[in-house]
Structures are given as structure tokens and as C-alpha cells.
One Martini backbone bead per residue (centre of mass of N, CA, C, O) as a GRO file, in nm:
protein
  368
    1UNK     BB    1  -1.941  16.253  12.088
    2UNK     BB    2  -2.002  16.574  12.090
    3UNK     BB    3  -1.837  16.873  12.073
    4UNK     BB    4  -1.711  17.191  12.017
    5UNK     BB    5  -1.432  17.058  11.928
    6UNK     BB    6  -1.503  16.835  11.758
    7UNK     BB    7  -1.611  17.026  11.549
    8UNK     BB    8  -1.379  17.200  11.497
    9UNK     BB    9  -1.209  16.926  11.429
   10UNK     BB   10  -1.363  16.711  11.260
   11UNK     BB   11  -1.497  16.494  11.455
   12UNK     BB   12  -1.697  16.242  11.574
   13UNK     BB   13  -1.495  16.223  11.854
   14UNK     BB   14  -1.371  16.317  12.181
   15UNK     BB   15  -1.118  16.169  12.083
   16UNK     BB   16  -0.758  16.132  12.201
   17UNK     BB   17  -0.526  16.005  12.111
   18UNK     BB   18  -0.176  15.839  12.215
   19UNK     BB   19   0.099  15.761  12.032
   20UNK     BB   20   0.382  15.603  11.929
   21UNK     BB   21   0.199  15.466  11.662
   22UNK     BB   22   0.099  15.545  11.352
   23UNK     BB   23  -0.094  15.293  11.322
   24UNK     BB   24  -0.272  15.390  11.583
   25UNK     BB   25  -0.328  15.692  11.489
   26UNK     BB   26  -0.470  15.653  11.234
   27UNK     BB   27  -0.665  15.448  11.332
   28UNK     BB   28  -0.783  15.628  11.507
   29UNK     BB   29  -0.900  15.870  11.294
   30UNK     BB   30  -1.064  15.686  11.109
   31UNK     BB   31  -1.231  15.613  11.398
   32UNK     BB   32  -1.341  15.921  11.462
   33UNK     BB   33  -1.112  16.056  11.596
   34UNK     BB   34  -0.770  16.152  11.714
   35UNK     BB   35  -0.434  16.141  11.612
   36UNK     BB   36  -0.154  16.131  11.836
   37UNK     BB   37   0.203  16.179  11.768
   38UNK     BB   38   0.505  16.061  11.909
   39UNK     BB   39   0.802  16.240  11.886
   40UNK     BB   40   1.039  16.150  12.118
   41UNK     BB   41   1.195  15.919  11.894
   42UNK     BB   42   1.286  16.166  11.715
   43UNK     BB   43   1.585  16.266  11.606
   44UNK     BB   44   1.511  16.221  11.307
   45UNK     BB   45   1.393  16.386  11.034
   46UNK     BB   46   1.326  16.188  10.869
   47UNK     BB   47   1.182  15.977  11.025
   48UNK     BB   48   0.918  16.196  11.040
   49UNK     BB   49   0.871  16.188  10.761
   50UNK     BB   50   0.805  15.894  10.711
   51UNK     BB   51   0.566  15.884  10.917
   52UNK     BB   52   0.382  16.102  10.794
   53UNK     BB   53   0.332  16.022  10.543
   54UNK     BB   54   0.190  15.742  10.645
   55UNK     BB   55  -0.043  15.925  10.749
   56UNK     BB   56  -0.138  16.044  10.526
   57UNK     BB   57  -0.220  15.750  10.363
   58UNK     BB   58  -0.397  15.656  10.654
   59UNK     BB   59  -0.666  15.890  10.748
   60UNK     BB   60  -0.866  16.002  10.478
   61UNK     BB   61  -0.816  16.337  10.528
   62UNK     BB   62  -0.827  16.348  10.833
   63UNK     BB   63  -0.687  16.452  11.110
   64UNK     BB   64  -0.440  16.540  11.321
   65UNK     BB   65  -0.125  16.491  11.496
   66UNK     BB   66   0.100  16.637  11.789
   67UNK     BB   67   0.413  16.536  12.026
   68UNK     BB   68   0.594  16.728  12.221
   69UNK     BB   69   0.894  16.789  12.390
   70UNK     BB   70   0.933  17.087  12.614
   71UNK     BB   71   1.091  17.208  12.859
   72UNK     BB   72   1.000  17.448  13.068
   73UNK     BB   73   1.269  17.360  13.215
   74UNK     BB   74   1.627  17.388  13.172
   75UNK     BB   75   1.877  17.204  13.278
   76UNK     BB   76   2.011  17.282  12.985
   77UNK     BB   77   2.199  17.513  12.775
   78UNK     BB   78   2.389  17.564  12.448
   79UNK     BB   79   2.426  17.250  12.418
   80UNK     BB   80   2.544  16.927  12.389
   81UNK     BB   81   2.508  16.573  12.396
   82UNK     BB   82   2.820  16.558  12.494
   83UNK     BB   83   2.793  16.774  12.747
   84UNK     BB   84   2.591  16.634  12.914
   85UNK     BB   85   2.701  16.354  12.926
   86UNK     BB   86   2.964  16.463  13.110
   87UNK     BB   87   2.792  16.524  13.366
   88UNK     BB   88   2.754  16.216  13.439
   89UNK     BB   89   2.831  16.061  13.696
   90UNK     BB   90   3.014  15.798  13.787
   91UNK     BB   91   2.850  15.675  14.013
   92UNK     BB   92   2.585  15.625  13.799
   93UNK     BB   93   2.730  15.418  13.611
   94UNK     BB   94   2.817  15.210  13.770
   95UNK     BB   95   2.509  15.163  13.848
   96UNK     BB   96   2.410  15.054  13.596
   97UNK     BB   97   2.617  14.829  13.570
   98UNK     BB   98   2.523  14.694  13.827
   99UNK     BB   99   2.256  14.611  13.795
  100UNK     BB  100   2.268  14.460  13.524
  101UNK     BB  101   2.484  14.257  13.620
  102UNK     BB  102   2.270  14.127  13.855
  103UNK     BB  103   2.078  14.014  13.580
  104UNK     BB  104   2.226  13.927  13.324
  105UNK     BB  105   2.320  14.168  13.089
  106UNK     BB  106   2.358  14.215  12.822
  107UNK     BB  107   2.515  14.363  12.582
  108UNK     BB  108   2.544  14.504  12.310
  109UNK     BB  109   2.674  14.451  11.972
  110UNK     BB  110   2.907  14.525  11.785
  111UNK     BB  111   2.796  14.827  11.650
  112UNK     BB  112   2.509  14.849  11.835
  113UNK     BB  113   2.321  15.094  11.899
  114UNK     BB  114   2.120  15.273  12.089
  115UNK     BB  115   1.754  15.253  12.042
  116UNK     BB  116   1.722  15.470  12.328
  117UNK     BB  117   1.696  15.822  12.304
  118UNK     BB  118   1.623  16.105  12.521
  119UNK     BB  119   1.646  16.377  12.322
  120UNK     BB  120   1.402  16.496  12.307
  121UNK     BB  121   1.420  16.697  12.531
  122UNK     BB  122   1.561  16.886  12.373
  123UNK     BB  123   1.499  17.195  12.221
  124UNK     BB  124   1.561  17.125  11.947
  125UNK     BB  125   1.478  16.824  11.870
  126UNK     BB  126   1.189  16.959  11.826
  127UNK     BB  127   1.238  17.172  11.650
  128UNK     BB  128   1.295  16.993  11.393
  129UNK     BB  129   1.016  16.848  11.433
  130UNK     BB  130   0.867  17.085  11.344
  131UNK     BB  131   0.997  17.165  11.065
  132UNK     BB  132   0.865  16.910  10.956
  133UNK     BB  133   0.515  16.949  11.043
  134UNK     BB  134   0.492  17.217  10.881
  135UNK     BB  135   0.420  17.065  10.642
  136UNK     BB  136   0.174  16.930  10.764
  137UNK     BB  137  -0.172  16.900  10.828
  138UNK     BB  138  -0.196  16.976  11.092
  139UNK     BB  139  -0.396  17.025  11.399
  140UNK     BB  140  -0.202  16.964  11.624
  141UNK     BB  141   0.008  17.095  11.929
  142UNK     BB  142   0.155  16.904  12.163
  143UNK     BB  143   0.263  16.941  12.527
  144UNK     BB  144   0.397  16.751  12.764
  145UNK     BB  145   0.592  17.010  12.921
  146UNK     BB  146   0.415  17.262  12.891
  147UNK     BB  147   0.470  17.531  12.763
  148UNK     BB  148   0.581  17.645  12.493
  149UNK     BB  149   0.728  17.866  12.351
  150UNK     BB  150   0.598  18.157  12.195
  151UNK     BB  151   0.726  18.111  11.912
  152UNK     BB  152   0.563  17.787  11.906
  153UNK     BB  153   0.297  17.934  11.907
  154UNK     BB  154   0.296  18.117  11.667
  155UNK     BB  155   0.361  17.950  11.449
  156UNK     BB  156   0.104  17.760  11.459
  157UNK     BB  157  -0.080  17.967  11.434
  158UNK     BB  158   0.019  18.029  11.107
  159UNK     BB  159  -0.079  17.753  11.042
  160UNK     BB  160  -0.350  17.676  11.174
  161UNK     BB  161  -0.294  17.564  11.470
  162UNK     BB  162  -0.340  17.395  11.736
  163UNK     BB  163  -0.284  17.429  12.095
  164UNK     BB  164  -0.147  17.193  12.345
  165UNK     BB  165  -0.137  17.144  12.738
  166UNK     BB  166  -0.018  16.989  12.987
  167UNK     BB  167  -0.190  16.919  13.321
  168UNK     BB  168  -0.120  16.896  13.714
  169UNK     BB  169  -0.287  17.209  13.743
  170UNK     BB  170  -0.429  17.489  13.780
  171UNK     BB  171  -0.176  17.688  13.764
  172UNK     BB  172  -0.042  17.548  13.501
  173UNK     BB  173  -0.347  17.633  13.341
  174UNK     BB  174  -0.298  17.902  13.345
  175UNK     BB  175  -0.038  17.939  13.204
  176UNK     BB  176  -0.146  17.859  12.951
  177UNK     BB  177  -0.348  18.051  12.907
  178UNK     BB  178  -0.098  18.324  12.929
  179UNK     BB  179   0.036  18.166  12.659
  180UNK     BB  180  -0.179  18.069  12.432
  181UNK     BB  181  -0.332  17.828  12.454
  182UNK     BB  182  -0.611  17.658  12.350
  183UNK     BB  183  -0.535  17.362  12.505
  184UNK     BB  184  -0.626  17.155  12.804
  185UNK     BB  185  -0.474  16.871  12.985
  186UNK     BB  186  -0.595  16.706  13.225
  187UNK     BB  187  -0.363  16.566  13.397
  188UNK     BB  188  -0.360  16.322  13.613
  189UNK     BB  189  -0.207  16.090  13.840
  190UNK     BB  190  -0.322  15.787  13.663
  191UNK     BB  191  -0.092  15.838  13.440
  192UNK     BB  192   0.103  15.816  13.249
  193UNK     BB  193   0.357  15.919  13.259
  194UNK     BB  194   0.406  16.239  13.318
  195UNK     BB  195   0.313  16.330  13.628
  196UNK     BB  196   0.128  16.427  13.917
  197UNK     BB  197  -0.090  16.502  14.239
  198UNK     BB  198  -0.357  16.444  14.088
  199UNK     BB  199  -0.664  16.377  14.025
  200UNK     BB  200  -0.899  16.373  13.817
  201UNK     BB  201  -1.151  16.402  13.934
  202UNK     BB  202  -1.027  16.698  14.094
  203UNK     BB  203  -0.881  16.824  13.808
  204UNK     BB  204  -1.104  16.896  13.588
  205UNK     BB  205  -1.277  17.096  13.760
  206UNK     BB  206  -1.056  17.312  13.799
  207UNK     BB  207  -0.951  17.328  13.477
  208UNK     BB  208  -1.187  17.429  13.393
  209UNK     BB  209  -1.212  17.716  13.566
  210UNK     BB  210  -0.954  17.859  13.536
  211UNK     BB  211  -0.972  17.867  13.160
  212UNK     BB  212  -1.235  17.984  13.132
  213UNK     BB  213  -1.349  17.886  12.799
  214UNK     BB  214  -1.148  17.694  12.762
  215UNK     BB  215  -1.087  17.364  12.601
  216UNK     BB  216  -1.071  17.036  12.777
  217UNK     BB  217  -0.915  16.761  12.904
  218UNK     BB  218  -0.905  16.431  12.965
  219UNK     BB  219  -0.699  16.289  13.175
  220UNK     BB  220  -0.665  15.997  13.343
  221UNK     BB  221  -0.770  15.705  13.377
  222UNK     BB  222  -0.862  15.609  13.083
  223UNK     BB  223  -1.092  15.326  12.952
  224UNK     BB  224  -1.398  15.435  12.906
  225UNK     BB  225  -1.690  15.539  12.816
  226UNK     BB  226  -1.788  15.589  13.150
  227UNK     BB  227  -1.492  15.755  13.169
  228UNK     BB  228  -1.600  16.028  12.980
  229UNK     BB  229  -1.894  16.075  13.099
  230UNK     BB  230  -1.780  16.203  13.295
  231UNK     BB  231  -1.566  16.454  13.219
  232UNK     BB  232  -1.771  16.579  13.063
  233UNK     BB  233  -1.938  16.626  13.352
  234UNK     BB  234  -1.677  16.789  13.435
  235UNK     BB  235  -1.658  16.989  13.154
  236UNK     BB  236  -1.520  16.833  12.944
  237UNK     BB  237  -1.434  16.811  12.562
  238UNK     BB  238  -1.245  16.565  12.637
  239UNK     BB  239  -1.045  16.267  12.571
  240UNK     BB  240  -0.698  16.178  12.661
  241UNK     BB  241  -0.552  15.851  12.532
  242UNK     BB  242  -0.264  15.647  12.596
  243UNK     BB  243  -0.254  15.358  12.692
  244UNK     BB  244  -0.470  15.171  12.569
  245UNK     BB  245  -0.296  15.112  12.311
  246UNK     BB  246  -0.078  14.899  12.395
  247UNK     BB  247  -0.233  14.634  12.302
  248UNK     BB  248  -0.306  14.699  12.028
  249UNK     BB  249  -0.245  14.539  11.747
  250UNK     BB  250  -0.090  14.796  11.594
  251UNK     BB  251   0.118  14.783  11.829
  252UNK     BB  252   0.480  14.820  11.824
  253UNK     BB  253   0.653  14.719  12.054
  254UNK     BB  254   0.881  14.460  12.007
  255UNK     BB  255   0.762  14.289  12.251
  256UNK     BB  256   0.601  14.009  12.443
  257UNK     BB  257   0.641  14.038  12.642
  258UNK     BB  258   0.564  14.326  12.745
  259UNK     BB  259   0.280  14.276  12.693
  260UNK     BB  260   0.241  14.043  12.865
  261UNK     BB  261   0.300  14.246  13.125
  262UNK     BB  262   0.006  14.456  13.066
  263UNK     BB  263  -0.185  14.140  13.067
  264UNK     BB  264  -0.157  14.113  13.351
  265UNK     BB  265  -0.171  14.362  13.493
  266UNK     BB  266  -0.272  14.598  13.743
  267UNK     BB  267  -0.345  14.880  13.865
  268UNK     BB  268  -0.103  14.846  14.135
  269UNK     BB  269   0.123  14.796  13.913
  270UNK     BB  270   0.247  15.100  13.970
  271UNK     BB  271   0.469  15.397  13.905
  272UNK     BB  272   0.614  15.673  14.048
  273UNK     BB  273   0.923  15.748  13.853
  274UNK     BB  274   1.256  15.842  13.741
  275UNK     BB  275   1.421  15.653  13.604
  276UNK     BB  276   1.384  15.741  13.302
  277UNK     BB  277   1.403  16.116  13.316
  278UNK     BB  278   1.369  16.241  13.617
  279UNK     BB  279   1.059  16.267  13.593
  280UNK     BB  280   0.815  16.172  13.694
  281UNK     BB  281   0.662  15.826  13.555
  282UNK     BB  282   0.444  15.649  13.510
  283UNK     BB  283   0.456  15.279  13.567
  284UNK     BB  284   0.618  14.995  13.576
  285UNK     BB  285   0.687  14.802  13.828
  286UNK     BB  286   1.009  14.725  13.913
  287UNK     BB  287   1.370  14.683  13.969
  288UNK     BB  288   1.431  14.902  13.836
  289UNK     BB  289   1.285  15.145  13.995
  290UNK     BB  290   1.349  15.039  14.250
  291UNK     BB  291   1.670  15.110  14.241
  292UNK     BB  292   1.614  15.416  14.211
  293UNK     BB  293   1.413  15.463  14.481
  294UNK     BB  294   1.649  15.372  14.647
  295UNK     BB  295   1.802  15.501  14.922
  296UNK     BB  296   2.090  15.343  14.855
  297UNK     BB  297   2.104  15.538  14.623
  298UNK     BB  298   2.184  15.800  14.418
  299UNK     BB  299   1.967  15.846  14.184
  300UNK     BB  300   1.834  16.079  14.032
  301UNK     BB  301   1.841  16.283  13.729
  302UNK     BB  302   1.790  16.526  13.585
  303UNK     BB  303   1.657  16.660  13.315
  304UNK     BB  304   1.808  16.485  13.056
  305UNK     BB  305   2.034  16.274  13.220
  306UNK     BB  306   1.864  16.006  13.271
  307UNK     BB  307   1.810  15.947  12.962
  308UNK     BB  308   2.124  15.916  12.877
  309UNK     BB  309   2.227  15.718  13.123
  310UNK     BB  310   1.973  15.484  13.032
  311UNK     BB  311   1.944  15.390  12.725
  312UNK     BB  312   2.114  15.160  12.684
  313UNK     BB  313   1.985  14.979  12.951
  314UNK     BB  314   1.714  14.950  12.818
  315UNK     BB  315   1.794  14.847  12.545
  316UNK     BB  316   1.868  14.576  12.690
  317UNK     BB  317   1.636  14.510  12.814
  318UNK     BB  318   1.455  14.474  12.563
  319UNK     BB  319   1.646  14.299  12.356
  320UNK     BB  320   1.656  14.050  12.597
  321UNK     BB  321   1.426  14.045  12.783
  322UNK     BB  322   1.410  14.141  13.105
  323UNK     BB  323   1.174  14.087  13.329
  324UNK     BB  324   1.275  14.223  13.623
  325UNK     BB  325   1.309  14.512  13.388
  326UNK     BB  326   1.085  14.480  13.229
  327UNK     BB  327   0.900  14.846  13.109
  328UNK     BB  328   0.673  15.096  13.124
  329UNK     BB  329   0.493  15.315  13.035
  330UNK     BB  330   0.196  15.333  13.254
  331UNK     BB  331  -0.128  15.331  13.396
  332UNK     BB  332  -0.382  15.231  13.568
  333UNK     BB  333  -0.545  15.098  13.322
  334UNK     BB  334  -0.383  14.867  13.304
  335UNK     BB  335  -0.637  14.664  13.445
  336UNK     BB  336  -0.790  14.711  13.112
  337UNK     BB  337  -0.570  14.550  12.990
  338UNK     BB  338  -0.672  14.188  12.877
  339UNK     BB  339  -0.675  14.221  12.560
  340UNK     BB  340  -0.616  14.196  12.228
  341UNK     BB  341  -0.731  14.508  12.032
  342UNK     BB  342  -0.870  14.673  11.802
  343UNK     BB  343  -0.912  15.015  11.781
  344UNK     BB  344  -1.186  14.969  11.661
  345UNK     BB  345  -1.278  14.790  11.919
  346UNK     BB  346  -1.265  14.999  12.101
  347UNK     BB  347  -1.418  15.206  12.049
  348UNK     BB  348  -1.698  15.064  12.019
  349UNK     BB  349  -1.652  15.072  12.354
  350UNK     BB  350  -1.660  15.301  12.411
  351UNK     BB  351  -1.911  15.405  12.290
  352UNK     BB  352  -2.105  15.234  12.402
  353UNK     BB  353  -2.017  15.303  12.743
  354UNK     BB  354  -2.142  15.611  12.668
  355UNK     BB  355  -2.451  15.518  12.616
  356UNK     BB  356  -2.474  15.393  12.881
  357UNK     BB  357  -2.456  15.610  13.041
  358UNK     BB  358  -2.642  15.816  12.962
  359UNK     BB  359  -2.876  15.618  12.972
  360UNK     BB  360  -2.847  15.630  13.264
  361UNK     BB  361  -2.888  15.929  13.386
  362UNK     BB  362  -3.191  15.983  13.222
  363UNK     BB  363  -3.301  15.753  13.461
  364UNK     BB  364  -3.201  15.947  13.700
  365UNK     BB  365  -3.380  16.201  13.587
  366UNK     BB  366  -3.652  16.092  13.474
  367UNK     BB  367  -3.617  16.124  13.111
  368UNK     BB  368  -3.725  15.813  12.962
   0.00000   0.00000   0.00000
């Protein structure tokens, strides 16, 4: 499953897994594939530090990546994470006490924070989250929300680091190519997490076309050998994967529920919804989303406003598994999401399924 972008990047496989696990990003890696572990739960760049170490130990000299969030737009700049938690109206506060007590969610414990933060949303923790990732040999740097600033742009490439960027339409991708972006990862509307209103059928050959010669990744709704062999087919270079690896065995969930309610779920179990984040972002369908997505609700919070008022009830959420509130950002390919397999398992099996697409294609080229 070679491209000219897989050889460039010395990989086997032109599969791209996205995970916040290290220890499925190293499994991929191994794999013969790229492992990009997302950075936006790294507050502590201590911990994105202890966990680098631990992927250099575990890759056997592969390649590897790193993803963080840089909002292309800013809700706020130049302030601290104490006066954004301020702009936060009481109205909305109250409204997530209301759905928790609703619920019969508990409190968490006296002395113990919120274990789920979304600053990352924020410039800054991005970019210390940076100064620590350039100190080791990643070779690939994605941005999940557009282009980074010029600056970490010119950065890593002097670092010799290739920049990728999602997007959600041609017009996204073509701005990513006027900012210097190496890689285009054009992620459908089947995605899970921020994602935009394009399928990838239809997206993946506008922005091959709009930012030829760079090139893109197939991304959204993909979790099989024969829908790489289409995305190949339809000009990418490569496909990448970030749902499917939520129930491999490696895959440190926290919650037995959680996986649960995701080997249970078919494709038409999300949604994309702001609950999360402020910005739209495919998830498990849930009470929670239902309440924010209600007309009678006061509504999400843009980012990372929405991030910041939700994080504490989330922690509880997950804490307690509250079942008719507890989900995950994931896309649409969960509905082949329904037994736990290990990396190599997964991988195998996408392998295998590439091999049977391509061998159907040239017999009906007529040329077996």
C-alpha cells in the first residue's frame, strides 16, 4: 500500500492513524504505518514530554507524528484561562447543573480536579505543547482546526518536519496550500470529531484537484482495506484513520462502559454537535448532546468558551459512567466498530481488504 508520500516518509503503509493513545500511535508505527498522537489533552507539557519519551522506546526507529489544535479563528486572545472562564454567562452554568442534577450525576470528590480540559483549544498550549515535540524527531505536524500561524509553519519546517492540515472543503484546502502546508488531509462529514458538510466521496477529489500536486489524505468514514482502495482511487495518497482505533485492545479508554456503548452502536448512532467544544463535532448521540442541540436550551458557547463551561461535567460524566450522558467524539465507521482487536489485528485486516479491492478492480479491467 505504497505512495509516493509513504516512501517519502519511510512508512510501509499509507495509512495514518490519529489517536490520543500513545500506545495505539506506537502500535501503528510499528505497523507499518504513521502513528499521530493527539497533543489537545496535554496541558502539562511535563506529561506530553513523559509520553514522547515513551513512544521514542516503542516505535523501533519509525516515524511518528504529533496533532494539535490551533484554532484558525479566535474566540479570544491575549487573555488568561481565568478571565475566558469569566465570560461565561451564569445562564449556562446553571443549565449544565440543571441537566447533571437531572441525571443524578454526582459531585467529584473534595480535592479533585476536573481530569478532562479542553485548553488546548487555546494558542498558547499548542505552542508549548510545540517546544516541547521539536526537541524529538517527529516527522509529521497536523493541525486539526486549519492552518497554524506562519510562524509554526516555518518552524517545523526547520526542523525538517512536514505540516498537515484538515479541511472541509476545497476552498479550506486551497487556503492551506496558499500558507505553506505540505499535506492536505481532507476529512468528510462522516468524520468523527470537527468536521465540516462534505462526504468524503465527494470531498477527497475537489481537494486533490484544488492543491494538485500537494498531497492529500482520505479521511472520514474510512475503516476498511476497500474504502483506502477507493480514496487511492479517487487521487489521495493516503488514508487517515482515527475512530477505528477506539476499541483496539491498546486503546486506554477508561471506562468499560464507554467502550461499551461504542461496540454496541451502528453508523446512524451520531451526531454532529457543538455540546463539546463549540464547534460542530461528530459524537456518540447521547442525552448530553440532545440537551445542548435543544431549541429550548440556551445553546453552546463558541469556542473555547463551550470547552471550559463542560469540562468538569464531562469529568463526571465519565467518572461516574453515567450511560444515558456518557459519549465520544467518533465517526460514523462505528457501526464496524463491533469487537475488540489489537492494532496488528486491525491493520491485517485493512491490509487483506486492500489486496481483495485492488484484485476486484483488475478483474474488472480485464486484466487478471
Amino acid at each position: 500500500m505504497e505512495t509516493e508520500l509513504s516512501r517519502k516518509l519511510g512508512i510501509e503503509h499509507a495509512i495514518f492513524g490519529f489517536t490520543p493513545f500513545p500506545a495505539v500511535a506506537a502500535a501503528i508505527t510499528r505497523a507499518g504505518g504513521f502513528g499521530v498522537l493527539g497533543a489537545v489533552r496535554y496541558t502539562a507539557p511535563d506529561d506530553l514530554k513523559r509520553d514522547l519519551d515513551w513512544m521514542q522506546e516503542h516505535t523501533d526507529g519509525k516515524p511518528y507524528g504529533l496533532d494539535v489544535v490551533m484554532p484558525a479563528k479566535k474566540a479570544v486572545d491575549g487573555v488568561s484561562e481565568a478571565d475566558i472562564e469569566a465570560m461565561i454567562p451564569a445562564a449556562h452554568r446553571e443549565y449544565v447543573r440543571d441537566t447533571l442534577a437531572k441525571h443524578h450525576v454526582p459531585e467529584l470528590p473534595e480535592g479533585e480536579a476536573s481530569g478532562w480540559r479542553i485548553t488546548g483549544w487555546m494558542e498558547q498550549v499548542a505552542r508549548n505543547q510545540l517546544d516541547v515535540a521539536f526537541d524529538y524527531p517527529i516527522k509529521l505536524l497536523a493541525n486539526a482546526l486549519g492552518s497554524p500561524p506562519a510562524d509554526v509553519i516555518a518552524r517545523a519546517h526547520e526542523h525538517g518536519v512536514l505540516v498537515a492540515a484538515l479541511a472541509g472543503s476545497a476552498k479550506h484546502a486551497r487556503r492551506h496550500a496558499e500558507a505553506g502546508i505540505d499535506i492536505v488531509v481532507a476529512q468528510g462529514y462522516e468524520a468523527g470529531g470537527h468536521t465540516g458538510d462534505i462526504a468524503t466521496m465527494v470531498l477527497v477529489p475537489e481537494v486533490v484537484e484544488a492543491v494538485a500536486p500537494l498531497p492529500v489524505l482520505a479521511a472520514g468514514g474510512i475503516g476498511s482495506g476497500e474504502q483506502i482502495a477507493a480514496g487511492l482511487a479517487l487521487g489521495a495518497q493516503g488514508a487517515w484513520l482515527g475512530s477505528l482505533w477506539l476499541t483496539t485492545t491498546e486503546a486506554d479508554m477508561h471506562s468499560r462502559a464507554l467502550t461499551e456503548k461504542l461496540l454496541a452502536a451502528g453508523s446512524g448512532d451520531t451526531v454532529r454537535s457543538r455540546a463539546l467544544t463549540g464547534k460542530p463535532a461528530r459524537q456518540l448521540r447521547t442525552e448530553w448532546t440532545d440537551a445542548w442541540d435543544d431549541p429550548e436550551g440556551p445553546g453552546a458557547l463558541p469556542m473555547p468558551l463551550q470547552g471550559l463551561l463542560v469540562a468538569e461535567a464531562v469529568s463526571r460524566i465519565q467518572k461516574y459512567e453515567i450511560q444515558p450522558l456518557l459519549g465520544t467524539p467518533v465517526g460514523q465507521i462505528v457501526g464496524r466498530m463491533n469487537s475488540e482487536r489489537s492494532v496488528q489485528a486491525v491493520f491485517d485486516d485493512l491490509t487483506s481488504g486492500f489486496e481483495r479491492a485492488i484484485d476486484r478492480i483488475t478483474r474488472i479491467a480485464g486484466r487478471a
